[in-house]
N, C-alpha and C positions, 0 to 999 in steps of 0.2 A: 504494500500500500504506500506511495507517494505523498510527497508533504500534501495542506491541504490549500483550495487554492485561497488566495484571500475576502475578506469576505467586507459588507460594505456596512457603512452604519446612517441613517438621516440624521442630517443636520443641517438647522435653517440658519440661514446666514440674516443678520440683523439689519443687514446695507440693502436689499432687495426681498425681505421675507419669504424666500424662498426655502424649498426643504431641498437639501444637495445630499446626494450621495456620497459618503468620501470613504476611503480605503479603510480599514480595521489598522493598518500599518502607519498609514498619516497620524492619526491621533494620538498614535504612542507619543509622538512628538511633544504636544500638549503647549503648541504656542498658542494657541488660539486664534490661530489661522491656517486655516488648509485648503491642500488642491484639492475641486470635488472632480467627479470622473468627469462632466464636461468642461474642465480646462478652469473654471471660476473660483477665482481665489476666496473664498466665506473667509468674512470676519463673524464667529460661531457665537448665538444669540443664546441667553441664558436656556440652562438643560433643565429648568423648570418651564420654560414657556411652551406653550404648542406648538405640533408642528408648523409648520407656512405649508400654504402652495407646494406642491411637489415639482422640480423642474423637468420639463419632460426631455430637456436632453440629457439629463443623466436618467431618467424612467427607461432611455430608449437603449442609452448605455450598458447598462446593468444586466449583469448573464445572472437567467434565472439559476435558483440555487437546484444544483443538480440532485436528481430522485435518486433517494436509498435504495439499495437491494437487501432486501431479508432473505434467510434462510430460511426455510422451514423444517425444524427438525420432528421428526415421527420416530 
C-alpha cells in the first residue's frame, strides 16, 4: 500500500468570503495564509465563522476522495 494521496481541507478566505480548498500539507505551515488549489492566495477567516460561498474553481479542482474496497470475510 503506497503513501496516501493528500487530502484537502475548506477554508474561507476573509478578503472574498469564499470557501477555498487548500492542501492538508499547506496548513501544517500555519501562517495564515495559503495556496488554495485554484492558485488564490486566502488570507484564512476565523475557524469559528461559516463557511463562505464555495469556489467553484477549486469544486472543479478537487479529485473526488477515492472509494474503499472491503473484504468480505466468511
Amino acid at each position: 500500500m503506497g503513501p496516501l494521496p493528500p487530502e484537502t481541507v475548506s477554508v474561507t478566505c476573509c478578503i472574498d468570503d469564499r470557501s477555498h480548498e487548500v492542501l492538508d500539507t499547506e496548513l501544517v505551515v500555519g501562517s495564515g495564509y495559503y495556496r488554495a488549489l485554484c492558485g488564490h492566495v486566502i488570507t484564512a477567516a476565523s475557524m469559528t465563522s461559516p463557511d463562505g460561498v464555495p469556489c467553484s474553481e477549486c469544486s472543479q479542482l478537487r479529485e473526488p476522495a477515492p472509494r474503499r474496497r472491503y473484504r468480505t470475510w466468511r
